[in-house]
mmJSON file of the N, C-alpha and C atoms, coordinates in Angstrom:
{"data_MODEL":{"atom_site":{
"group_PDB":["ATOM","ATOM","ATOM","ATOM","ATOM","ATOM","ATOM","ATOM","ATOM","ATOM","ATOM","ATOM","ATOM","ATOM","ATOM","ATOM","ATOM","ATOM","ATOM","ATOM","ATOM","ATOM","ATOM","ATOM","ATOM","ATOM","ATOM","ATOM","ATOM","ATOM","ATOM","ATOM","ATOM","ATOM","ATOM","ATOM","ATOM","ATOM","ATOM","ATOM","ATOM","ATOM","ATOM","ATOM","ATOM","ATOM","ATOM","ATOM","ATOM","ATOM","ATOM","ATOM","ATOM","ATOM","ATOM","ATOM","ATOM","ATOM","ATOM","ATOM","ATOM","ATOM","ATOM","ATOM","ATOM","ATOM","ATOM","ATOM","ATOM","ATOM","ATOM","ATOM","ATOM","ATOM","ATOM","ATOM","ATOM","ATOM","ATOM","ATOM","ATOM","ATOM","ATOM","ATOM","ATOM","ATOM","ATOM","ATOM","ATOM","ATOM","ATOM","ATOM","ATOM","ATOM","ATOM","ATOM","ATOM","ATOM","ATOM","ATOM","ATOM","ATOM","ATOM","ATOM","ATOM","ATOM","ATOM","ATOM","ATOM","ATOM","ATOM","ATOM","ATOM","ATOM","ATOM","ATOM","ATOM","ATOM","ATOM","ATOM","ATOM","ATOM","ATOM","ATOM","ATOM","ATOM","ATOM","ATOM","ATOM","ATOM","ATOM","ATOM","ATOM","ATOM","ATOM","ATOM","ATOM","ATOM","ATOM","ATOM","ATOM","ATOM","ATOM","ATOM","ATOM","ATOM","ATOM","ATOM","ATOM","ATOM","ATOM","ATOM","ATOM","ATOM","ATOM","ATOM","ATOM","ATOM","ATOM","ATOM","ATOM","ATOM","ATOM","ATOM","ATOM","ATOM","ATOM","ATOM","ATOM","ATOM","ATOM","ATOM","ATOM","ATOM","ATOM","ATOM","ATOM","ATOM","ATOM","ATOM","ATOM","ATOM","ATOM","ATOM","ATOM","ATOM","ATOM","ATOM","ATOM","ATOM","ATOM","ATOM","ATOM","ATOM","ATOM","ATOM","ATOM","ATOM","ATOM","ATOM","ATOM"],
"id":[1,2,3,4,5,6,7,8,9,10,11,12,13,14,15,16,17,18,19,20,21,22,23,24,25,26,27,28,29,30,31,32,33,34,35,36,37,38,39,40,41,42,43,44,45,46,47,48,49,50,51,52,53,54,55,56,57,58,59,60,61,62,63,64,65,66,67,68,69,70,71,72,73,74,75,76,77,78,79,80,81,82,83,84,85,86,87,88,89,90,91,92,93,94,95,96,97,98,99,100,101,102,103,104,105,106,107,108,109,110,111,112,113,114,115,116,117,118,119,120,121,122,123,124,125,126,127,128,129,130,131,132,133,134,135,136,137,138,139,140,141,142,143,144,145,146,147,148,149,150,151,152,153,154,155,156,157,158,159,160,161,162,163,164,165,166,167,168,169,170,171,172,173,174,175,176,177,178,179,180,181,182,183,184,185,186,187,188,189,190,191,192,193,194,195,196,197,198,199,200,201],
"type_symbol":["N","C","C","N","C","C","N","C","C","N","C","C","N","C","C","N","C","C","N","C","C","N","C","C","N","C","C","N","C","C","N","C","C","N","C","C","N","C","C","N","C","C","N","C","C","N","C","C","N","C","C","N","C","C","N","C","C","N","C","C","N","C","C","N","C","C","N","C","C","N","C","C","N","C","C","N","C","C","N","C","C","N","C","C","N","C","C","N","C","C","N","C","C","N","C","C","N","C","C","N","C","C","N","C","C","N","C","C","N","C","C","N","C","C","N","C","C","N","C","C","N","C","C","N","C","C","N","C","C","N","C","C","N","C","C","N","C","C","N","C","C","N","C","C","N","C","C","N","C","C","N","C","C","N","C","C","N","C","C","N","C","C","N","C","C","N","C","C","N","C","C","N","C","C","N","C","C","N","C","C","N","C","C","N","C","C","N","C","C","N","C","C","N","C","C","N","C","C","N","C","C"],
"label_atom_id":["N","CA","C","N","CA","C","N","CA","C","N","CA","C","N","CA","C","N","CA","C","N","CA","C","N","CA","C","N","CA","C","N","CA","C","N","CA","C","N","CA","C","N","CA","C","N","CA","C","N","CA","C","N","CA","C","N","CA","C","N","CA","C","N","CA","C","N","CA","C","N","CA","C","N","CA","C","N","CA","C","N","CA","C","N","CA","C","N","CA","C","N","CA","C","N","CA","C","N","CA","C","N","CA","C","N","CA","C","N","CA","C","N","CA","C","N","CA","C","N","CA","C","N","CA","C","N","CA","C","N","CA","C","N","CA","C","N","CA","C","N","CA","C","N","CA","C","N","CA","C","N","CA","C","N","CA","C","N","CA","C","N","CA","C","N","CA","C","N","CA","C","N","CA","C","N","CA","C","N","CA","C","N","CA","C","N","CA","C","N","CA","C","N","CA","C","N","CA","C","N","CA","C","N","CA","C","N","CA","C","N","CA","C","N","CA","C","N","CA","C","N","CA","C","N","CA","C","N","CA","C","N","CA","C"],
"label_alt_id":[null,null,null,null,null,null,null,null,null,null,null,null,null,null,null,null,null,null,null,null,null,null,null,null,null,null,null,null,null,null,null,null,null,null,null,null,null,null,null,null,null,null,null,null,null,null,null,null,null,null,null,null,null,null,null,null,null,null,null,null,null,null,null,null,null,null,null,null,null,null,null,null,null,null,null,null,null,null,null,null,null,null,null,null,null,null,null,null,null,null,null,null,null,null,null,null,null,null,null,null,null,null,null,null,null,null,null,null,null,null,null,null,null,null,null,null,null,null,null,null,null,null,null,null,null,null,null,null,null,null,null,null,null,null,null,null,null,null,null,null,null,null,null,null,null,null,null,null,null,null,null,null,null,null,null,null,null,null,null,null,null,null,null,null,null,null,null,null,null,null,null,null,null,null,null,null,null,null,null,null,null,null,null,null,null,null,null,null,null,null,null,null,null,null,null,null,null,null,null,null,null],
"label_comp_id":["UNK","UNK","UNK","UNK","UNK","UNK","UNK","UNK","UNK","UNK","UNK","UNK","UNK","UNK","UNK","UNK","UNK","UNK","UNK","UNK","UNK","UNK","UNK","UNK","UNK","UNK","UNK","UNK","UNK","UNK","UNK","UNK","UNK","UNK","UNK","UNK","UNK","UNK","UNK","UNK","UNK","UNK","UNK","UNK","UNK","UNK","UNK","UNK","UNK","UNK","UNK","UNK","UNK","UNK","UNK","UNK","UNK","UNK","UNK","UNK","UNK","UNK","UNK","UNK","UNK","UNK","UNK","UNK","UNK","UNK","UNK","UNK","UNK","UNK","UNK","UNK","UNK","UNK","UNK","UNK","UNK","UNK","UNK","UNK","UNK","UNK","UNK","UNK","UNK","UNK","UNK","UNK","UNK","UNK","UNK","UNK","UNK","UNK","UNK","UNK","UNK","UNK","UNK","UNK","UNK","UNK","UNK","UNK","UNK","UNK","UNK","UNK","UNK","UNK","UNK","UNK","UNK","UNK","UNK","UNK","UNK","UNK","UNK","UNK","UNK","UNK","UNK","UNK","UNK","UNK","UNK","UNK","UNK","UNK","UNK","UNK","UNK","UNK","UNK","UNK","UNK","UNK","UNK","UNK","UNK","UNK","UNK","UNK","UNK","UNK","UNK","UNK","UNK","UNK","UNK","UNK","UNK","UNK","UNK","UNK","UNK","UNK","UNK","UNK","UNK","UNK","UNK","UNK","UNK","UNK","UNK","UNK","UNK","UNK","UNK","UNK","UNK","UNK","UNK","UNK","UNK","UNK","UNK","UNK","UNK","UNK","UNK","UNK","UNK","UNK","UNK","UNK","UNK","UNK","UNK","UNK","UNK","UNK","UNK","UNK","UNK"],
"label_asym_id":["A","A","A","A","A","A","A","A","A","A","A","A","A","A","A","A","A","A","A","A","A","A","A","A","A","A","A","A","A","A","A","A","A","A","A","A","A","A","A","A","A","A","A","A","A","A","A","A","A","A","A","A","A","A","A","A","A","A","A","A","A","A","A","A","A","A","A","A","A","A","A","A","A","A","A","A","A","A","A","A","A","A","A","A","A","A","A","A","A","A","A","A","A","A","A","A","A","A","A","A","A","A","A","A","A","A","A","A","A","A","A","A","A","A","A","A","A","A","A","A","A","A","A","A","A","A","A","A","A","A","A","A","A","A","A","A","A","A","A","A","A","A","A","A","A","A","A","A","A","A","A","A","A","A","A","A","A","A","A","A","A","A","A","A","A","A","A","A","A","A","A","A","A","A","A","A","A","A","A","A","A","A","A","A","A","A","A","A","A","A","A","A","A","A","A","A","A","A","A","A","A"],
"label_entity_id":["1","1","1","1","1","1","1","1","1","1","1","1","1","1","1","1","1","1","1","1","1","1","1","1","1","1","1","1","1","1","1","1","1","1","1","1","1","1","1","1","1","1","1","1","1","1","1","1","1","1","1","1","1","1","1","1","1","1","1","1","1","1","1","1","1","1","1","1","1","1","1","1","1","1","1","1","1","1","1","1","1","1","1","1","1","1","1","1","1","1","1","1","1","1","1","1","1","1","1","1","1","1","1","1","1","1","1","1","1","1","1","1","1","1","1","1","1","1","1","1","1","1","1","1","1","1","1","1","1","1","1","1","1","1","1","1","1","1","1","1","1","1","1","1","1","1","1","1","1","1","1","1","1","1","1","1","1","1","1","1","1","1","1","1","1","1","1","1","1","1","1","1","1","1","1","1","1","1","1","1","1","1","1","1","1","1","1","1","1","1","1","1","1","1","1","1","1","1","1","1","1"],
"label_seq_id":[1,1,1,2,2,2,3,3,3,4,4,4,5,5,5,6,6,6,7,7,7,8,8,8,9,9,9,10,10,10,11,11,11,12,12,12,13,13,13,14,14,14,15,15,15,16,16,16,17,17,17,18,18,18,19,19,19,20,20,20,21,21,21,22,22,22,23,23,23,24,24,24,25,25,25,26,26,26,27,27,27,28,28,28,29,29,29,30,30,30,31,31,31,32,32,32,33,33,33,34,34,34,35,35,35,36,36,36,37,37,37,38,38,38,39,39,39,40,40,40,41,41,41,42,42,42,43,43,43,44,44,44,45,45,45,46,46,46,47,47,47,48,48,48,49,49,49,50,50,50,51,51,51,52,52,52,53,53,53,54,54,54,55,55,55,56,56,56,57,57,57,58,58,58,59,59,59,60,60,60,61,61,61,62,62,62,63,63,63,64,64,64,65,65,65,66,66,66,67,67,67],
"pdbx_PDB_ins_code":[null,null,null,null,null,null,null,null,null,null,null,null,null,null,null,null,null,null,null,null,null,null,null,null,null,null,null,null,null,null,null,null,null,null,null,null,null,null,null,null,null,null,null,null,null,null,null,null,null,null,null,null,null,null,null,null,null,null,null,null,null,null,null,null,null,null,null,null,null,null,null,null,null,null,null,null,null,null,null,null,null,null,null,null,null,null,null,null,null,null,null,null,null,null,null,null,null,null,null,null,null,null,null,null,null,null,null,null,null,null,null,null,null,null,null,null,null,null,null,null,null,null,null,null,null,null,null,null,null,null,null,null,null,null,null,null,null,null,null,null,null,null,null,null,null,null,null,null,null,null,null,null,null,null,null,null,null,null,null,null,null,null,null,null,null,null,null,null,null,null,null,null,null,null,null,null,null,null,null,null,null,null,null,null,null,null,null,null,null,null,null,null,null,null,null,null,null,null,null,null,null],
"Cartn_x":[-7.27,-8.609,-8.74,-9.749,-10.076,-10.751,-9.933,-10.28,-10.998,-11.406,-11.767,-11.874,-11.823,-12.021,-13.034,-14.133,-15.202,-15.134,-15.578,-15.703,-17.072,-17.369,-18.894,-19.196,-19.925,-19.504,-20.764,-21.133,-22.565,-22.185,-23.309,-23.412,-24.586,-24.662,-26.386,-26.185,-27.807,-28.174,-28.289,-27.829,-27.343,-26.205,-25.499,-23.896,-24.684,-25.726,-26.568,-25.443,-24.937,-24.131,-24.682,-24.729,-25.282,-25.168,-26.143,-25.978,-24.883,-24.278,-23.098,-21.741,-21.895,-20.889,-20.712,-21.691,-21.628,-21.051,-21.221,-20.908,-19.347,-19.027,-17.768,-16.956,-17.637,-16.98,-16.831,-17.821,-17.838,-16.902,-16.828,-15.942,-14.63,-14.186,-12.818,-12.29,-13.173,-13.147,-13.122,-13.393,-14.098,-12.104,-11.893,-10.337,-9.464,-10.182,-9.079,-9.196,-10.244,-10.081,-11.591,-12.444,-13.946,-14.577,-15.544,-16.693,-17.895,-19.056,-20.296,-21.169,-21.36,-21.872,-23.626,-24.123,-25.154,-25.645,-26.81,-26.742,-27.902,-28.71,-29.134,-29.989,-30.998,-31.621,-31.862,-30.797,-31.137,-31.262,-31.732,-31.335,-29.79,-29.327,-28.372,-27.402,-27.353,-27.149,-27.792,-28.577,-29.092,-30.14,-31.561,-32.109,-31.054,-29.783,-29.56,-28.532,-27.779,-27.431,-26.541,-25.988,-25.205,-24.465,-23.523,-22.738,-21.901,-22.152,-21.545,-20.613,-19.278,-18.119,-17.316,-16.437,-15.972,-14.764,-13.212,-12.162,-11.458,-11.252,-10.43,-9.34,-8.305,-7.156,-6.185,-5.224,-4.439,-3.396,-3.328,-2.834,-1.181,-1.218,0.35,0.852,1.856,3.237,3.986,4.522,5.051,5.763,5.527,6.677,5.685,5.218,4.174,3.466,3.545,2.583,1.422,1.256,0.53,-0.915,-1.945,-3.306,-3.818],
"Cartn_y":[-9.599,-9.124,-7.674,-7.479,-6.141,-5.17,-4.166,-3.335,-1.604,-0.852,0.063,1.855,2.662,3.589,4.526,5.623,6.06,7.364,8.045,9.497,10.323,11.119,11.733,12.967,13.693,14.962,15.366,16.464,16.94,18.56,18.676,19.779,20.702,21.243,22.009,23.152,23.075,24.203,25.485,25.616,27.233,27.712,27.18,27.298,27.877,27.142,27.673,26.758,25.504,24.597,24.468,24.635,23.948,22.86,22.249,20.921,20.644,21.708,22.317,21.847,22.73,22.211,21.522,20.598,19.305,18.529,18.34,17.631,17.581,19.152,19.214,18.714,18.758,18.849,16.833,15.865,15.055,14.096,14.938,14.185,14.294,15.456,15.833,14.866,14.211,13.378,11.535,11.66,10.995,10.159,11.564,11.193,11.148,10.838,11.056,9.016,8.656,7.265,6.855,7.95,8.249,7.429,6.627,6.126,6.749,7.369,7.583,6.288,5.912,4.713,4.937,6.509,6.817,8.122,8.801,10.525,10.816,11.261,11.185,12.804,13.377,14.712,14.206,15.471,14.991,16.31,15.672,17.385,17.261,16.242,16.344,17.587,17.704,18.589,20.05,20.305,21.357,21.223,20.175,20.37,19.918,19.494,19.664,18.28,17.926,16.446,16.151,15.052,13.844,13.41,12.861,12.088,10.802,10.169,8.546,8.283,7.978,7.789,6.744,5.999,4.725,4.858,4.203,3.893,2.368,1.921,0.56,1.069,0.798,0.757,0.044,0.095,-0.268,-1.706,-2.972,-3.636,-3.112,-3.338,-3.167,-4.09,-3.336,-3.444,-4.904,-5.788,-6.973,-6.01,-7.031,-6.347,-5.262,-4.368,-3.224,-4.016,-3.648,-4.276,-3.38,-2.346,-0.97,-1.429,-1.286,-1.664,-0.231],
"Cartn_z":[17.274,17.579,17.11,16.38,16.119,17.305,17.086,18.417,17.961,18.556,18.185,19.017,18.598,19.519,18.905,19.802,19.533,19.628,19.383,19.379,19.549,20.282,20.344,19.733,18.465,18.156,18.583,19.048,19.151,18.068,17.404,16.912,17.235,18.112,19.177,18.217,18.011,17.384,17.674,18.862,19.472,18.98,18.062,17.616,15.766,15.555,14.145,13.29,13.651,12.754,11.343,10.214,9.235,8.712,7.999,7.648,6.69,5.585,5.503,5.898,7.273,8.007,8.708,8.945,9.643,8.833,7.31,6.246,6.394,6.29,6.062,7.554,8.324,9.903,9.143,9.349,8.906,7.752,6.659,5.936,6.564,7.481,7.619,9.015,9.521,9.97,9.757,8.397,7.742,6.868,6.475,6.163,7.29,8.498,9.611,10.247,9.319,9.163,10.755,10.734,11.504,10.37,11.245,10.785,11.539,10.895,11.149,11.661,12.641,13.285,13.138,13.885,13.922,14.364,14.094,14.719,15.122,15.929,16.553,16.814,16.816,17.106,18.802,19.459,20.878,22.01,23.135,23.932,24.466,24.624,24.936,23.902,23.177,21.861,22.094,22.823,22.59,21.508,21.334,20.345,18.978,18.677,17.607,17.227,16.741,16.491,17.626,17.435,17.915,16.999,16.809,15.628,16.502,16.09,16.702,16.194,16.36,15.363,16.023,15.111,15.644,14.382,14.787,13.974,14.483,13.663,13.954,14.448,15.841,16.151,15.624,15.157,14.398,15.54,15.176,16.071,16.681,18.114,18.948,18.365,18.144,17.505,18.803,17.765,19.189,19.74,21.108,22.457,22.946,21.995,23.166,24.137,25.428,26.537,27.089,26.098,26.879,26.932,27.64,27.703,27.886],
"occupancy":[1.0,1.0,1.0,1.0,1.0,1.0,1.0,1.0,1.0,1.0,1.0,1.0,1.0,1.0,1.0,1.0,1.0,1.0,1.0,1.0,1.0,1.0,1.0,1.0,1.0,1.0,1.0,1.0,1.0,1.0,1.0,1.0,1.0,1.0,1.0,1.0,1.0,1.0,1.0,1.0,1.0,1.0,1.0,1.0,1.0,1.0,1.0,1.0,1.0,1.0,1.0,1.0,1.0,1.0,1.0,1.0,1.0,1.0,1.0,1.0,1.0,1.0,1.0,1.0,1.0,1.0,1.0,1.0,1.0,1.0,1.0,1.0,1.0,1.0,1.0,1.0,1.0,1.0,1.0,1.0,1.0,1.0,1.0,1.0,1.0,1.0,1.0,1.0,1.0,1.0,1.0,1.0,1.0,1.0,1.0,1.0,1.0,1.0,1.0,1.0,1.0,1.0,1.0,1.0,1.0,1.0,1.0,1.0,1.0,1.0,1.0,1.0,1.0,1.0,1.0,1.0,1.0,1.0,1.0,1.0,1.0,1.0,1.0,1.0,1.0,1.0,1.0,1.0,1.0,1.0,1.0,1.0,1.0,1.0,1.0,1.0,1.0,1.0,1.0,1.0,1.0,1.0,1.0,1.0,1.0,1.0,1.0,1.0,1.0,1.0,1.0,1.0,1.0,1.0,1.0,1.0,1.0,1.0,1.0,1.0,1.0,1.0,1.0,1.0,1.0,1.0,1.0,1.0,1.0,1.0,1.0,1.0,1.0,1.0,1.0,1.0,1.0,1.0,1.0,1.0,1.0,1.0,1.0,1.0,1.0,1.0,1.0,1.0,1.0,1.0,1.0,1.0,1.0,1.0,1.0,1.0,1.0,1.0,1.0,1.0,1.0],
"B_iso_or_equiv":[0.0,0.0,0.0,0.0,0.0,0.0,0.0,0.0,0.0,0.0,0.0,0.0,0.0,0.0,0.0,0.0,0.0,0.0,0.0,0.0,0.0,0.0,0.0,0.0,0.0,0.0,0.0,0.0,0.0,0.0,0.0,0.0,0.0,0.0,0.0,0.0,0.0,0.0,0.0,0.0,0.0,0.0,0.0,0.0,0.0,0.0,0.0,0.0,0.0,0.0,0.0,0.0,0.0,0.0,0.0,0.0,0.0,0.0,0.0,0.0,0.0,0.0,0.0,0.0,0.0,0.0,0.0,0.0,0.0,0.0,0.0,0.0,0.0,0.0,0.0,0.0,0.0,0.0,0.0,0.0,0.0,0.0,0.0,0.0,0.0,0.0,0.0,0.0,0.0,0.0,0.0,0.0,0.0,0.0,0.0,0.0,0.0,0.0,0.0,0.0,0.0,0.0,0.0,0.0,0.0,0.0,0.0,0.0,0.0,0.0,0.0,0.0,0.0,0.0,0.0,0.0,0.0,0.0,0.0,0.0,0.0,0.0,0.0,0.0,0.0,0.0,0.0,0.0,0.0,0.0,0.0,0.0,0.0,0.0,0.0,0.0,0.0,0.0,0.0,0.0,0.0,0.0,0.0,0.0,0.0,0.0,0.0,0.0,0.0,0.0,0.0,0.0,0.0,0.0,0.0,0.0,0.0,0.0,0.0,0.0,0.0,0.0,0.0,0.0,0.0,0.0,0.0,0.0,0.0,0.0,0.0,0.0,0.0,0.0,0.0,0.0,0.0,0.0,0.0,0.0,0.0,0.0,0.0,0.0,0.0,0.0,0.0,0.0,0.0,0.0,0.0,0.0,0.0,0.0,0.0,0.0,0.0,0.0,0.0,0.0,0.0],
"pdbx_formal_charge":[null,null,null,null,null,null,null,null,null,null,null,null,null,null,null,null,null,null,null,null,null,null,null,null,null,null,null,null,null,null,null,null,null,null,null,null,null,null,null,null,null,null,null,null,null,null,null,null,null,null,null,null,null,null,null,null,null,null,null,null,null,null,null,null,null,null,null,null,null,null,null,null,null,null,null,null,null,null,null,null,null,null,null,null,null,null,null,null,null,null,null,null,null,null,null,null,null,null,null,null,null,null,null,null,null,null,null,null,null,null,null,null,null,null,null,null,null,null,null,null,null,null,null,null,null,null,null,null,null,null,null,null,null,null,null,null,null,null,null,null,null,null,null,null,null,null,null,null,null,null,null,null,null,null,null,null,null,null,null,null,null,null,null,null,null,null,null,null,null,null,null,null,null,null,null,null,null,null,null,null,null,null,null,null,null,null,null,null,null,null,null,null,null,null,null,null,null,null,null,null,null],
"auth_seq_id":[1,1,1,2,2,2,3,3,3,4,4,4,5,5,5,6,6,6,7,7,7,8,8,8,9,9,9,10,10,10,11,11,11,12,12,12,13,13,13,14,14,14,15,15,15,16,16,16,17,17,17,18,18,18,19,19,19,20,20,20,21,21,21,22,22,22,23,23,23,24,24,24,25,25,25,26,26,26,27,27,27,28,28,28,29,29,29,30,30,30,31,31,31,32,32,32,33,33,33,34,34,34,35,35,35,36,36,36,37,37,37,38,38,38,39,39,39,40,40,40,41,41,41,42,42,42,43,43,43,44,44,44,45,45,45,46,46,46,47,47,47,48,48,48,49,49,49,50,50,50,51,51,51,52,52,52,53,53,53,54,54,54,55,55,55,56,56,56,57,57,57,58,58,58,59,59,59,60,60,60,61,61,61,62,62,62,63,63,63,64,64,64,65,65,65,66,66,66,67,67,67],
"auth_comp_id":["UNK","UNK","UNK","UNK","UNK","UNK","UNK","UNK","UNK","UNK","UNK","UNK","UNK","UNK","UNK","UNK","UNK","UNK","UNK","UNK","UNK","UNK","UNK","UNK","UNK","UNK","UNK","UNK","UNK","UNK","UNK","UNK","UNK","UNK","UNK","UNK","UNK","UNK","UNK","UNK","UNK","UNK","UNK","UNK","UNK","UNK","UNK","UNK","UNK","UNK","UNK","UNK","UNK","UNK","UNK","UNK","UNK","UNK","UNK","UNK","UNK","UNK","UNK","UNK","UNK","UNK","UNK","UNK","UNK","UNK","UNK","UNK","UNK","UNK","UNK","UNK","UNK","UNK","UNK","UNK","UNK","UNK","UNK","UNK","UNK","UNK","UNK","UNK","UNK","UNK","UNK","UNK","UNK","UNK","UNK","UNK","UNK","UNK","UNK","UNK","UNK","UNK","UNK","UNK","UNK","UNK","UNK","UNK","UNK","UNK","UNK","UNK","UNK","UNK","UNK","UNK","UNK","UNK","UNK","UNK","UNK","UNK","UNK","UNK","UNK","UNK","UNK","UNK","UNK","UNK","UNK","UNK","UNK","UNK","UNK","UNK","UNK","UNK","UNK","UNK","UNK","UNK","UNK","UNK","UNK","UNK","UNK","UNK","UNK","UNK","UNK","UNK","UNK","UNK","UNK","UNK","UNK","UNK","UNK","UNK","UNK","UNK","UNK","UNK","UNK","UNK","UNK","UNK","UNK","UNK","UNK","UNK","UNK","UNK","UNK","UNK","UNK","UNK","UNK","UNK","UNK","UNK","UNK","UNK","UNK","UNK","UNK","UNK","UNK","UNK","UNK","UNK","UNK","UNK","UNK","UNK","UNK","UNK","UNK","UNK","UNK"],
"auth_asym_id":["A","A","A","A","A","A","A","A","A","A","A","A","A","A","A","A","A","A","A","A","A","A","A","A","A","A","A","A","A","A","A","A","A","A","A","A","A","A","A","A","A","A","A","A","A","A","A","A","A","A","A","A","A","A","A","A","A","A","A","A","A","A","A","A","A","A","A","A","A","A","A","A","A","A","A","A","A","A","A","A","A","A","A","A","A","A","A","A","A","A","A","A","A","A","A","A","A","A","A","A","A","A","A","A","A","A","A","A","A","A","A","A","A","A","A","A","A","A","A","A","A","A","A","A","A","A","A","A","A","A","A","A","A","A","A","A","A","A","A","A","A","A","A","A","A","A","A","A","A","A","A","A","A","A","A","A","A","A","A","A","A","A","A","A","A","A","A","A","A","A","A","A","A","A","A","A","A","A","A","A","A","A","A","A","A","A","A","A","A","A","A","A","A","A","A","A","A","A","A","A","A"],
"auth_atom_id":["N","CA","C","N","CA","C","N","CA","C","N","CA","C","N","CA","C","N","CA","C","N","CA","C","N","CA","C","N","CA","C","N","CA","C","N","CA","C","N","CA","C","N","CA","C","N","CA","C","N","CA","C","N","CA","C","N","CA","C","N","CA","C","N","CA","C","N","CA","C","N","CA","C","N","CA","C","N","CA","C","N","CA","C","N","CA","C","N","CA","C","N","CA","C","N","CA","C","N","CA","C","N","CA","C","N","CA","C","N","CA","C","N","CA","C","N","CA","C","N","CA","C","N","CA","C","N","CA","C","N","CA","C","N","CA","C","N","CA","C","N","CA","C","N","CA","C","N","CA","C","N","CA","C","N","CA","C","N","CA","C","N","CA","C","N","CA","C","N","CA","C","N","CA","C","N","CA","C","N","CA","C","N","CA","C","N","CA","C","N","CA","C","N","CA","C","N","CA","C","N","CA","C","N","CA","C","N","CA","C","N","CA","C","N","CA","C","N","CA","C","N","CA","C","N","CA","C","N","CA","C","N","CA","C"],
"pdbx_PDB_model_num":[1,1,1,1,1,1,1,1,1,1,1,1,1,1,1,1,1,1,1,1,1,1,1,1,1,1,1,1,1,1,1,1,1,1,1,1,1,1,1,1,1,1,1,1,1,1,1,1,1,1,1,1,1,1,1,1,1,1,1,1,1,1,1,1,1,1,1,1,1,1,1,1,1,1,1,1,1,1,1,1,1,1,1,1,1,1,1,1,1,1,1,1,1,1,1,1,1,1,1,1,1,1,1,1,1,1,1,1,1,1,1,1,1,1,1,1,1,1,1,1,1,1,1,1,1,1,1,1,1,1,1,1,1,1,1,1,1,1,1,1,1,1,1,1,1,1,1,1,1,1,1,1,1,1,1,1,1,1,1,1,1,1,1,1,1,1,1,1,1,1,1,1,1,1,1,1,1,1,1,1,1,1,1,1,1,1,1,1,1,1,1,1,1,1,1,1,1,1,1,1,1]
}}}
């Protein structure tokens, strides 16, 4: 079964993030094996994005019993 884990980035525009460095914040995540799911202009953010991120977990190894 394919499994997955998520990640939440907010970038609030009180920090003056640029779209820039969201990019770059983004790809560097991006090689960290992050998928961009969806983003969002929110207040939760401060007025300023959301980033939705999701990676496939890699299957337990036999014998691991960890949940």
């Amino acid at each position: 079964m394919t499994r997955f884990e998520y990640q939440i980035v907010a970038y609030p525009m009180d920090q003056k993030t640029s779209l820039i460095e969201m990019q770059e914040d983004l790809n560097l995540r991006g090689n960290q094996g992050w998928e961009v799911v969806s983003v969002s202009t929110s207040e939760f953010a401060h007025l300023g994005h959301t980033a939705f991120l999701k990676r496939e977990i890699a299957d337990l190894v036999e014998g691991d019993q960890t949940s």
